[in-house]
N, CA, C and O atoms as a Tripos MOL2 file, in Angstrom:
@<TRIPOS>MOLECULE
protein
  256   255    64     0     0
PROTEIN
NO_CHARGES

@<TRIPOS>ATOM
      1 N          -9.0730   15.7280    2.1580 N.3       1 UNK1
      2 CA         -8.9060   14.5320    2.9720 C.3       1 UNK1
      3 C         -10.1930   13.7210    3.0190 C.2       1 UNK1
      4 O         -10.0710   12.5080    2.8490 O.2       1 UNK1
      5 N         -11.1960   14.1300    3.1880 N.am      2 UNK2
      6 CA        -12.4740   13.6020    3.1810 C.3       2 UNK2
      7 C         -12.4830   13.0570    2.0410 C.2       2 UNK2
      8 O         -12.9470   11.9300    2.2110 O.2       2 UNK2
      9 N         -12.1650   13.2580    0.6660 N.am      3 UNK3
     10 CA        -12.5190   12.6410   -0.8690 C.3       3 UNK3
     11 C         -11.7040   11.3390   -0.0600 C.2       3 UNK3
     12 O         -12.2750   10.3530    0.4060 O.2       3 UNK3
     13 N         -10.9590   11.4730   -0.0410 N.am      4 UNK4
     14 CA         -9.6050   10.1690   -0.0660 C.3       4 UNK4
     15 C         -10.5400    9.0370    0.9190 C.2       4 UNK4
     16 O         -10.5860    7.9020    0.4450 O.2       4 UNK4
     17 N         -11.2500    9.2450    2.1830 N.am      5 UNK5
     18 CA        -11.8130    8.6750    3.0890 C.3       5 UNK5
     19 C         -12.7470    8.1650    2.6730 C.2       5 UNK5
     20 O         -13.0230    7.0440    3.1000 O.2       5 UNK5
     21 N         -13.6590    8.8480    1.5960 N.am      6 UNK6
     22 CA        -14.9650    8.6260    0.8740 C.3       6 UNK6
     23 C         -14.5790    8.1190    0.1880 C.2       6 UNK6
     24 O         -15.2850    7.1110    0.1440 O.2       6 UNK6
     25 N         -13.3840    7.9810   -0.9730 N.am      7 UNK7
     26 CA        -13.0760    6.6160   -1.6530 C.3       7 UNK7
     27 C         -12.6010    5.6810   -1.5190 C.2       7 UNK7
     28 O         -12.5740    4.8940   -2.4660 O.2       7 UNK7
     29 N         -11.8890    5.2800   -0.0220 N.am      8 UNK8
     30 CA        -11.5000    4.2450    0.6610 C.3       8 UNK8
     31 C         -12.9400    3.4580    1.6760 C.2       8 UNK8
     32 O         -13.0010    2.4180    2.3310 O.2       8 UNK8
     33 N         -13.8140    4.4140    1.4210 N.am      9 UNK9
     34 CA        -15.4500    3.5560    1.5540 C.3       9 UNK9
     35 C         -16.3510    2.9780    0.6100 C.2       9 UNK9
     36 O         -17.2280    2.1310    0.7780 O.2       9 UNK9
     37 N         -15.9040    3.7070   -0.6190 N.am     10 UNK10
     38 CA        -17.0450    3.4070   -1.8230 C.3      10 UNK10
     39 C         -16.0550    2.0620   -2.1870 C.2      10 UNK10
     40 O         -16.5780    1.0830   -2.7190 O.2      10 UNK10
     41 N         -14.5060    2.0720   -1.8490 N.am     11 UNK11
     42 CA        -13.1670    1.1170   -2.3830 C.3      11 UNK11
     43 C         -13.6120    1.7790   -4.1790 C.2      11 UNK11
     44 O         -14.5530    1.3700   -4.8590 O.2      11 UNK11
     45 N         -12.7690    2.6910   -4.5110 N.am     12 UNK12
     46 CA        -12.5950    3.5360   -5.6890 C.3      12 UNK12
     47 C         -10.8260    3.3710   -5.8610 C.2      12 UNK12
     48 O          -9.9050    3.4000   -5.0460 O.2      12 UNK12
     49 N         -10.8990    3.1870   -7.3540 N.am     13 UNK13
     50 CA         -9.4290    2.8990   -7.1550 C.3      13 UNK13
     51 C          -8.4240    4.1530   -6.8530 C.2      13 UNK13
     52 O          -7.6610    3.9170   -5.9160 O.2      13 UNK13
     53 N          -8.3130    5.0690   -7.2830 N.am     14 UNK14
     54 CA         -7.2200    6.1640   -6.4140 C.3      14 UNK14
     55 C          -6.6550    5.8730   -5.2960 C.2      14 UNK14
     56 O          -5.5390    5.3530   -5.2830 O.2      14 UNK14
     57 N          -7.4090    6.1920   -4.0470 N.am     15 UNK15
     58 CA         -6.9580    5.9380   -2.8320 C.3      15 UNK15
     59 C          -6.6780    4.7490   -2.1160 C.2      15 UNK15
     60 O          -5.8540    4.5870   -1.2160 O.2      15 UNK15
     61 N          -7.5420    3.8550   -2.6750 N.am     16 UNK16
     62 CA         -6.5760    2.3260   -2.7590 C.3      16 UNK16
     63 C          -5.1310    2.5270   -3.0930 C.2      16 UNK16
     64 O          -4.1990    2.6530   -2.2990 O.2      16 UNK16
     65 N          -5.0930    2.5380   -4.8340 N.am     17 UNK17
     66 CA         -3.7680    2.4090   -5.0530 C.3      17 UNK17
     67 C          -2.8500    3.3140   -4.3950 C.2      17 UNK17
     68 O          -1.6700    2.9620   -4.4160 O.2      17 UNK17
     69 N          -3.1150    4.3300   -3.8550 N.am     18 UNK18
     70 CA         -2.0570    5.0300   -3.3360 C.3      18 UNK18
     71 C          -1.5910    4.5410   -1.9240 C.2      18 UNK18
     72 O          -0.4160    4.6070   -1.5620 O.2      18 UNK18
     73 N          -2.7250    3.9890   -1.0710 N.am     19 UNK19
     74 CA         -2.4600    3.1420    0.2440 C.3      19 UNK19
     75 C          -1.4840    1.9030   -0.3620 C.2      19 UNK19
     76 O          -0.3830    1.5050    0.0180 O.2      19 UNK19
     77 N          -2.1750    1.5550   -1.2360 N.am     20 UNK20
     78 CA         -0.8280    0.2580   -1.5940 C.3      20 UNK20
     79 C           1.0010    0.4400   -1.7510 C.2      20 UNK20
     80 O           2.0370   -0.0660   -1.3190 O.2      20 UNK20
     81 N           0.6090    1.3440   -2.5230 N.am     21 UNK21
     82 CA          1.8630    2.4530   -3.1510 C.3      21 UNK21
     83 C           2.7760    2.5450   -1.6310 C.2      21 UNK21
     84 O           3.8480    2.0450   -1.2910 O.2      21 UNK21
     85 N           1.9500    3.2880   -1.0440 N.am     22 UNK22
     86 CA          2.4530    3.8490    0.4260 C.3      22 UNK22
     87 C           3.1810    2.3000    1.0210 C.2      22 UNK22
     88 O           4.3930    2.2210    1.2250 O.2      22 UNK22
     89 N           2.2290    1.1260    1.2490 N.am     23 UNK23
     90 CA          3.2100    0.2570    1.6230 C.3      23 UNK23
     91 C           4.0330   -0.5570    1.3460 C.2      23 UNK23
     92 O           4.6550   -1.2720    2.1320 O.2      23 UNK23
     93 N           4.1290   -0.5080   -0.1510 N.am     24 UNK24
     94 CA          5.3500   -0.8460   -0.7240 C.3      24 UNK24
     95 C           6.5890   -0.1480   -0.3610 C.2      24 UNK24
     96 O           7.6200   -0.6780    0.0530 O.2      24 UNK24
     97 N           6.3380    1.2960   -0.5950 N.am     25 UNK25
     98 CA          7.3300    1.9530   -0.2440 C.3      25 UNK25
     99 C           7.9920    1.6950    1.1430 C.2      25 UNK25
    100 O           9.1820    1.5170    1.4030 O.2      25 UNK25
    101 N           6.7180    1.7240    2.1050 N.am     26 UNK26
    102 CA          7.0900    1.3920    3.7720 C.3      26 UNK26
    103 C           8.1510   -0.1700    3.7090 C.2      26 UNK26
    104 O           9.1680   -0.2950    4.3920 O.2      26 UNK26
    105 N           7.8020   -0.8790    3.0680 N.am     27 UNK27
    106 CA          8.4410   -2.2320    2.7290 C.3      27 UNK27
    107 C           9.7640   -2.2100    2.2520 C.2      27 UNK27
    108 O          10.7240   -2.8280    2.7140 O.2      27 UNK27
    109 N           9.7330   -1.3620    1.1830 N.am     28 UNK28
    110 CA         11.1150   -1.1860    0.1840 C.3      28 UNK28
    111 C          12.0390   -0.3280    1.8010 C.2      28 UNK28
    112 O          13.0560   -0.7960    2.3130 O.2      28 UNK28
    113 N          11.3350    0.9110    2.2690 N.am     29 UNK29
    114 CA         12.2480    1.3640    3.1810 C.3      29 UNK29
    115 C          12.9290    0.3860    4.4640 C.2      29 UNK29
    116 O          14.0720    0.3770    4.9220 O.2      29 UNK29
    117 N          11.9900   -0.2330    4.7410 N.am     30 UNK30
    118 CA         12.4240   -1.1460    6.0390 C.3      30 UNK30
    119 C          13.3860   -2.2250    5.2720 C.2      30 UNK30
    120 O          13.9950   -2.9320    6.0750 O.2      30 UNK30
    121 N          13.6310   -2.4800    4.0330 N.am     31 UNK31
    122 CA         14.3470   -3.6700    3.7510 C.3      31 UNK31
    123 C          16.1780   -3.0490    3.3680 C.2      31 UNK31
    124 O          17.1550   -3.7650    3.1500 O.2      31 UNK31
    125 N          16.1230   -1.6230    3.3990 N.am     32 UNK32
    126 CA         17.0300   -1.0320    3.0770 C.3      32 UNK32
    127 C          17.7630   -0.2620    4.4450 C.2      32 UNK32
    128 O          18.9300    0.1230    4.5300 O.2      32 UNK32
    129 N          16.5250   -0.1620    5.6180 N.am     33 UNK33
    130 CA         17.6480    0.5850    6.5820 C.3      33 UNK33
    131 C          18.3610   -0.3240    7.4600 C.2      33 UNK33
    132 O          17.6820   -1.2930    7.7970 O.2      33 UNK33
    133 N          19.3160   -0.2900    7.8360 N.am     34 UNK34
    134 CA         20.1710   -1.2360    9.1420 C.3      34 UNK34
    135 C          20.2290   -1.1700   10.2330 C.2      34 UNK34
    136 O          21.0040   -1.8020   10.9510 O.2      34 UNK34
    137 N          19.3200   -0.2940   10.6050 N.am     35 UNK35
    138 CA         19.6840   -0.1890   12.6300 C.3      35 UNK35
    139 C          18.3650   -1.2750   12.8210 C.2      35 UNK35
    140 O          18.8440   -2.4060   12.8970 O.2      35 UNK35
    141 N          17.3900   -1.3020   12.8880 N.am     36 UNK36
    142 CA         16.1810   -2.3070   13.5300 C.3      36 UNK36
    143 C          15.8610   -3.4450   12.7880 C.2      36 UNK36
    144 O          15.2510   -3.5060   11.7200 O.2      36 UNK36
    145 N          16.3280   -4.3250   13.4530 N.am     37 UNK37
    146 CA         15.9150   -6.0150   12.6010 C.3      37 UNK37
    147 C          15.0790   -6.7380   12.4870 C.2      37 UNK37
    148 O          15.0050   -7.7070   11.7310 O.2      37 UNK37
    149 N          14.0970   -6.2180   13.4790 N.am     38 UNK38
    150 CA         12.1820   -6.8440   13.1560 C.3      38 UNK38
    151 C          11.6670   -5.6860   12.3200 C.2      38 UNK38
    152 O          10.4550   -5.5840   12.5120 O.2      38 UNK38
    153 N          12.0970   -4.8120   11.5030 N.am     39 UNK39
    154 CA         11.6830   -3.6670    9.9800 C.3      39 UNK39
    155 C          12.3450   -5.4750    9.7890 C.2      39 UNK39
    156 O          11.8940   -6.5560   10.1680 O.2      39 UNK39
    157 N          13.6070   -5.0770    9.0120 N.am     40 UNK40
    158 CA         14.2270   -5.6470    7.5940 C.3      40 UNK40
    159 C          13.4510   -7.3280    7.8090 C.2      40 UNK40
    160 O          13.1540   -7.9020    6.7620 O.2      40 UNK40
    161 N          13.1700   -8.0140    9.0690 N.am     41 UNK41
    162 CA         12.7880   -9.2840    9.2500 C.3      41 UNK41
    163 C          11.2730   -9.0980    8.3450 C.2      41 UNK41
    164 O          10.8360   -9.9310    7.5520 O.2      41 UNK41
    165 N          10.7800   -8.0950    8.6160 N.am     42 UNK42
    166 CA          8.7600   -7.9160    8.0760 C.3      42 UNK42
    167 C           8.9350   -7.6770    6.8750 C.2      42 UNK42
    168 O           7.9980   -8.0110    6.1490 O.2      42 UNK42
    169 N          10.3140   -6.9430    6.1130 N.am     43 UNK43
    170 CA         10.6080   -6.2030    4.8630 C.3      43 UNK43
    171 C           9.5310   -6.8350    3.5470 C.2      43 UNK43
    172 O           8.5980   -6.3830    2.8820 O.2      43 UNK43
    173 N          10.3510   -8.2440    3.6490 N.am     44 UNK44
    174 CA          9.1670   -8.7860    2.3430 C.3      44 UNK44
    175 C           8.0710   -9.0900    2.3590 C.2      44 UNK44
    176 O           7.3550   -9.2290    1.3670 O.2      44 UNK44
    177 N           7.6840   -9.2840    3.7970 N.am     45 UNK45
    178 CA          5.8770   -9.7690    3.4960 C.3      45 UNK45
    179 C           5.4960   -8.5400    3.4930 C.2      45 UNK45
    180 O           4.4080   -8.5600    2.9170 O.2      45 UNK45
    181 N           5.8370   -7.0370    3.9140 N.am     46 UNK46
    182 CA          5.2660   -5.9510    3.8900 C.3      46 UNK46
    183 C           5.1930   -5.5700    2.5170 C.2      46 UNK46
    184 O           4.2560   -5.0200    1.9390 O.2      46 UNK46
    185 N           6.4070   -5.9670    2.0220 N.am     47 UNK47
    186 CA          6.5540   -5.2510    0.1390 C.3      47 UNK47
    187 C           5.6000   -6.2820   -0.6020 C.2      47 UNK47
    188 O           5.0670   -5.8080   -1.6050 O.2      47 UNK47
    189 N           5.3300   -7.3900   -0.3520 N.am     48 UNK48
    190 CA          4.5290   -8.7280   -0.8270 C.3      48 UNK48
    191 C           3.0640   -8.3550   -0.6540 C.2      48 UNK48
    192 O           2.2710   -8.2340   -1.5880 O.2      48 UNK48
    193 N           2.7730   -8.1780    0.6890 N.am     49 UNK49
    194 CA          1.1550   -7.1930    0.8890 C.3      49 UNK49
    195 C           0.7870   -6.3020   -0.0630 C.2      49 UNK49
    196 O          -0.1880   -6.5610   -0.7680 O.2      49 UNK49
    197 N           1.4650   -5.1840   -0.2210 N.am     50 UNK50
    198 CA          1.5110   -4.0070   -0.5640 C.3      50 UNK50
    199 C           1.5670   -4.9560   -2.3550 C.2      50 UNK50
    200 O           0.4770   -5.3130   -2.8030 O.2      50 UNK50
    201 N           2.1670   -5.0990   -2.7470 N.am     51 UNK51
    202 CA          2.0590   -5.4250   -4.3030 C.3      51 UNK51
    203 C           0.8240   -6.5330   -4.4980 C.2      51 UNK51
    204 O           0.4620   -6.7210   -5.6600 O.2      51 UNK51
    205 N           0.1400   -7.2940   -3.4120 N.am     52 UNK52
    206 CA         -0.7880   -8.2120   -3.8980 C.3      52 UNK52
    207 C          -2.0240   -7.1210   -3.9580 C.2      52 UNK52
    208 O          -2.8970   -7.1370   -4.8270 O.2      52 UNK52
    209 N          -1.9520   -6.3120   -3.0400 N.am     53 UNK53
    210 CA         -3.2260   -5.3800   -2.9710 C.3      53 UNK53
    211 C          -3.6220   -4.2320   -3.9370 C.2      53 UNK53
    212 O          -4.6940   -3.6510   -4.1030 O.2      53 UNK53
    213 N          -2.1250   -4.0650   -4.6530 N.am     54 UNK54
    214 CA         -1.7530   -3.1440   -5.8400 C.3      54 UNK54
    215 C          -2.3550   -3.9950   -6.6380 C.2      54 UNK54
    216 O          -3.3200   -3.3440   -7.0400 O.2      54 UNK54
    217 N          -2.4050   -5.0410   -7.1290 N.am     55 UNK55
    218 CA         -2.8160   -5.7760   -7.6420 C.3      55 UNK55
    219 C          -4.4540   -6.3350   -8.1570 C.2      55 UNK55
    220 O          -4.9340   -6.6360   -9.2490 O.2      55 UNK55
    221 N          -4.9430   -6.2890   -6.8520 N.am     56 UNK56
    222 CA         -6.4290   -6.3030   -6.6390 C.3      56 UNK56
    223 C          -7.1500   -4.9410   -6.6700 C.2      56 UNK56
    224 O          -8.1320   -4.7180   -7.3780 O.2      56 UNK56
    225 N          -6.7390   -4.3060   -6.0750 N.am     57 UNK57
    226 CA         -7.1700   -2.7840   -6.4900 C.3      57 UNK57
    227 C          -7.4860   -2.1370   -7.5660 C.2      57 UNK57
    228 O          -8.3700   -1.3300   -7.8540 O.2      57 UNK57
    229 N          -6.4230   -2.7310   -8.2400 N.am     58 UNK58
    230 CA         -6.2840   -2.3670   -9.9120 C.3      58 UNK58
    231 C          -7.3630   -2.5120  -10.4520 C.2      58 UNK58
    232 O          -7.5110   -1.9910  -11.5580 O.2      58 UNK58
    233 N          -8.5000   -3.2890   -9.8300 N.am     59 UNK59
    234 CA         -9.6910   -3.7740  -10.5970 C.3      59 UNK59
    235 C         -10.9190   -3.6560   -9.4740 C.2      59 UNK59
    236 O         -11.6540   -4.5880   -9.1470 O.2      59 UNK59
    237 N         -10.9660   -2.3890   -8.9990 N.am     60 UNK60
    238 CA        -11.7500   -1.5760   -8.9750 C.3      60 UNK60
    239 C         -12.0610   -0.3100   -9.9940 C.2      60 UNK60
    240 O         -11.4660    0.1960  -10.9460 O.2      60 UNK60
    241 N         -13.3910   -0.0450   -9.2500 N.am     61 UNK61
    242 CA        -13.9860    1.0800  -10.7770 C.3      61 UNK61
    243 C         -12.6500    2.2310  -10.6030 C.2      61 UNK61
    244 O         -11.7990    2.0950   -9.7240 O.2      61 UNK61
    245 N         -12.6480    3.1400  -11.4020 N.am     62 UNK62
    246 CA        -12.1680    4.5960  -11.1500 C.3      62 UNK62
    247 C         -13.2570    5.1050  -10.0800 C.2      62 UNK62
    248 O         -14.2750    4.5500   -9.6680 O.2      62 UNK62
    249 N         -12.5410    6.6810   -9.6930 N.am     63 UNK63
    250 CA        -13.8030    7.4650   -9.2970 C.3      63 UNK63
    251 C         -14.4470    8.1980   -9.9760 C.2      63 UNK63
    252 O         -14.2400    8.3430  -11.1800 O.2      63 UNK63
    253 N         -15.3480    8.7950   -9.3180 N.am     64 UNK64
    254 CA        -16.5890    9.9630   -9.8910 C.3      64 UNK64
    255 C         -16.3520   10.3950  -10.9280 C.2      64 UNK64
    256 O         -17.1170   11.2080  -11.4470 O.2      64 UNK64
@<TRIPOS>BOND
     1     1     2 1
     2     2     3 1
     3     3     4 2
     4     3     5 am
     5     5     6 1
     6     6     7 1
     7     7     8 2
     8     7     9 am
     9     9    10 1
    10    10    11 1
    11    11    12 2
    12    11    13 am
    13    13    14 1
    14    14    15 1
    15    15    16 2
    16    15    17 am
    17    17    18 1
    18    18    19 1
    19    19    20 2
    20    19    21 am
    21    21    22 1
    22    22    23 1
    23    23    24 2
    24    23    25 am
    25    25    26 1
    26    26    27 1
    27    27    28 2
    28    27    29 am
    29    29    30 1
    30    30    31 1
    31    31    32 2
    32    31    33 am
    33    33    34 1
    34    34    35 1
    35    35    36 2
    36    35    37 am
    37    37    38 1
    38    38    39 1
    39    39    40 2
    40    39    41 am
    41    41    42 1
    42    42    43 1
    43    43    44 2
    44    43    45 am
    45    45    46 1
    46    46    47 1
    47    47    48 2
    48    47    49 am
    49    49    50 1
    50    50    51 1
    51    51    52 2
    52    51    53 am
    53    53    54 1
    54    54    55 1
    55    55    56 2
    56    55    57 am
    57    57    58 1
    58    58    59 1
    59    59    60 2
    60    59    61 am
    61    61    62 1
    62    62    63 1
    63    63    64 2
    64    63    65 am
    65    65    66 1
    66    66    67 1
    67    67    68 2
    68    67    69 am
    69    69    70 1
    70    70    71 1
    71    71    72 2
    72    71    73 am
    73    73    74 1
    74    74    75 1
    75    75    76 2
    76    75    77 am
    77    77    78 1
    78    78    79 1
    79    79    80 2
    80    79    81 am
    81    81    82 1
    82    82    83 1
    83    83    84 2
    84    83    85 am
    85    85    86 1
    86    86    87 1
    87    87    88 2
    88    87    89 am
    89    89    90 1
    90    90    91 1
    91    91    92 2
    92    91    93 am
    93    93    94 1
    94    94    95 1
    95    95    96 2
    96    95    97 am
    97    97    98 1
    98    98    99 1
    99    99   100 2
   100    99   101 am
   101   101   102 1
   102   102   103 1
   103   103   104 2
   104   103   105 am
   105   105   106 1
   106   106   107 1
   107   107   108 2
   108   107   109 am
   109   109   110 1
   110   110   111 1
   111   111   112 2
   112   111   113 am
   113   113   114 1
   114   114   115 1
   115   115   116 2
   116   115   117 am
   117   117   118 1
   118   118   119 1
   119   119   120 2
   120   119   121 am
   121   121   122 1
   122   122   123 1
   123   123   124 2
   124   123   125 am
   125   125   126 1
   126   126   127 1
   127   127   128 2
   128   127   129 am
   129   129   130 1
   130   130   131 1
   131   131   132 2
   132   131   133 am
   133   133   134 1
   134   134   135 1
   135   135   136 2
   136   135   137 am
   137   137   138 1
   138   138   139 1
   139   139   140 2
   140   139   141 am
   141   141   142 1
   142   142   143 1
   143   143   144 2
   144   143   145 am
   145   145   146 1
   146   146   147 1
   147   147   148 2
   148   147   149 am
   149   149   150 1
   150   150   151 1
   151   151   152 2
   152   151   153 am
   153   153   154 1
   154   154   155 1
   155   155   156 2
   156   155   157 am
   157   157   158 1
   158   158   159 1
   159   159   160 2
   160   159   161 am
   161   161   162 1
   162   162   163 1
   163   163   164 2
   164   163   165 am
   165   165   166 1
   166   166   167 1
   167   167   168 2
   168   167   169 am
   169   169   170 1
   170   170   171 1
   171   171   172 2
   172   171   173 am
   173   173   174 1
   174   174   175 1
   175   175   176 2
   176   175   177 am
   177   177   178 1
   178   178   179 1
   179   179   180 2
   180   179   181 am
   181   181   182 1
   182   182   183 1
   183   183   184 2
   184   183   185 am
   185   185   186 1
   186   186   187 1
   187   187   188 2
   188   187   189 am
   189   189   190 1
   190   190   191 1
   191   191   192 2
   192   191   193 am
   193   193   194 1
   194   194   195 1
   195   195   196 2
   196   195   197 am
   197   197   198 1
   198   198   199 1
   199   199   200 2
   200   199   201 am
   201   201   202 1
   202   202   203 1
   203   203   204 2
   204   203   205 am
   205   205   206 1
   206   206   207 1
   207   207   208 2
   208   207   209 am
   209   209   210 1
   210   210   211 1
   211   211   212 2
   212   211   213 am
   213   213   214 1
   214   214   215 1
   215   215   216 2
   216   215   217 am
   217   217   218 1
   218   218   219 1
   219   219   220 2
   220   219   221 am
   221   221   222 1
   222   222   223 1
   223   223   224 2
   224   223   225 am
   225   225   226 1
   226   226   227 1
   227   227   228 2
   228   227   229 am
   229   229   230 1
   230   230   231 1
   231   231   232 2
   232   231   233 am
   233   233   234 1
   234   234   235 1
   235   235   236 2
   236   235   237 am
   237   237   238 1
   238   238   239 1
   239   239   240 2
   240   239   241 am
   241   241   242 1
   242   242   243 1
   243   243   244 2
   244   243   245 am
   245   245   246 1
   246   246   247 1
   247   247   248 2
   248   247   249 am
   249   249   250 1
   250   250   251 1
   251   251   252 2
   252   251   253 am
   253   253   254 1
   254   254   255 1
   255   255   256 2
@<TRIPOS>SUBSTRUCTURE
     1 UNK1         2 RESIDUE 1 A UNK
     2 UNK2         6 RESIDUE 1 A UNK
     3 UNK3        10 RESIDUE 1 A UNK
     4 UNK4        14 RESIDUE 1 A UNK
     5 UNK5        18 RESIDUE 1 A UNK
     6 UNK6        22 RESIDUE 1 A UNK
     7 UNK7        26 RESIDUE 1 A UNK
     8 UNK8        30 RESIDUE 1 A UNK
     9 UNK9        34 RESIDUE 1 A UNK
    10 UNK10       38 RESIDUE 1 A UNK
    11 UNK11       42 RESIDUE 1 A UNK
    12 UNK12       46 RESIDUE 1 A UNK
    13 UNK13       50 RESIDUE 1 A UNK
    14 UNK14       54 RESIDUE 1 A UNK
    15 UNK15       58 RESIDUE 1 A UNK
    16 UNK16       62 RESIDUE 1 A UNK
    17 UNK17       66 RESIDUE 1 A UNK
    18 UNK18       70 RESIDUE 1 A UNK
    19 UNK19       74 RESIDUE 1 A UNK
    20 UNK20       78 RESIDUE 1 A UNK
    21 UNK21       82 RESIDUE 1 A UNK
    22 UNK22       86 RESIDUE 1 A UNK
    23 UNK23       90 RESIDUE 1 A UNK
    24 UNK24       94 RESIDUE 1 A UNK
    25 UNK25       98 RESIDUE 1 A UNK
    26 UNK26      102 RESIDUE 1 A UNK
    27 UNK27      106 RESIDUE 1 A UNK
    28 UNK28      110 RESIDUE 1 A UNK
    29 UNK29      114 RESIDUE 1 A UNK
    30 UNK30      118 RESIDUE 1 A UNK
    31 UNK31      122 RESIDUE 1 A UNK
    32 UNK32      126 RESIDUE 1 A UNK
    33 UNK33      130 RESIDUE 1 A UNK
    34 UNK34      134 RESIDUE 1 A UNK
    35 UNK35      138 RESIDUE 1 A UNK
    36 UNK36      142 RESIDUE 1 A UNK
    37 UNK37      146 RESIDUE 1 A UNK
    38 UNK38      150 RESIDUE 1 A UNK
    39 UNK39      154 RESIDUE 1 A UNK
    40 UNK40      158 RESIDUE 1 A UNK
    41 UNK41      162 RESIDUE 1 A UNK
    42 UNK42      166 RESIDUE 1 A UNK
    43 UNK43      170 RESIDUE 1 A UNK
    44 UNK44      174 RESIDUE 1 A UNK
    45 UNK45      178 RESIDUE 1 A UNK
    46 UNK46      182 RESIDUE 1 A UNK
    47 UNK47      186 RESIDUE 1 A UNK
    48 UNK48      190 RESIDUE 1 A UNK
    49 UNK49      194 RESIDUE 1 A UNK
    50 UNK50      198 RESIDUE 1 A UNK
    51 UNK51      202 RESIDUE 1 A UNK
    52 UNK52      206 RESIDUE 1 A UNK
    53 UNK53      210 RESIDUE 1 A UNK
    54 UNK54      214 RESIDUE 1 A UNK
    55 UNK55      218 RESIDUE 1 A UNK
    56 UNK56      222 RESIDUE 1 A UNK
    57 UNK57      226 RESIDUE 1 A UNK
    58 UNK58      230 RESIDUE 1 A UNK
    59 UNK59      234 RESIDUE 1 A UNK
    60 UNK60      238 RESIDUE 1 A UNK
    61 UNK61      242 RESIDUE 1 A UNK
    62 UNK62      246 RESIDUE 1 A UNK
    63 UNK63      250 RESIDUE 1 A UNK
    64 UNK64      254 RESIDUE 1 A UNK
């Protein structure tokens, strides 16, 4: 857990992309379930975040 923390300080791409990853997914899930309507209302700017940051991340170094 500490590596992951230490490369979300140095901003190393791994743990970036996997935080991104994570909220795409959080995005893709809220746009698919039906009981709560401020999820599916946030759905695309959450999946939109999550892929612009996938994006930028991408072009950070690797790690160690």
């Amino acid at each position: 857990m500490s590596n992951f923390i230490q490369g979300l300080l140095r901003f190393r791409r791994g743990p970036w992309e996997m935080l991104a990853t994570t909220i795409i997914a959080l995005g893709v899930f809220m746009l698919m379930q039906p009981f709560v309507i401020w999820a599916f209302t946030y759905s695309f700017i959450t999946t939109l975040v999550g892929t612009v940051m996938f994006i930028i991340v991408s072009h950070f170094p690797e790690g160690d």
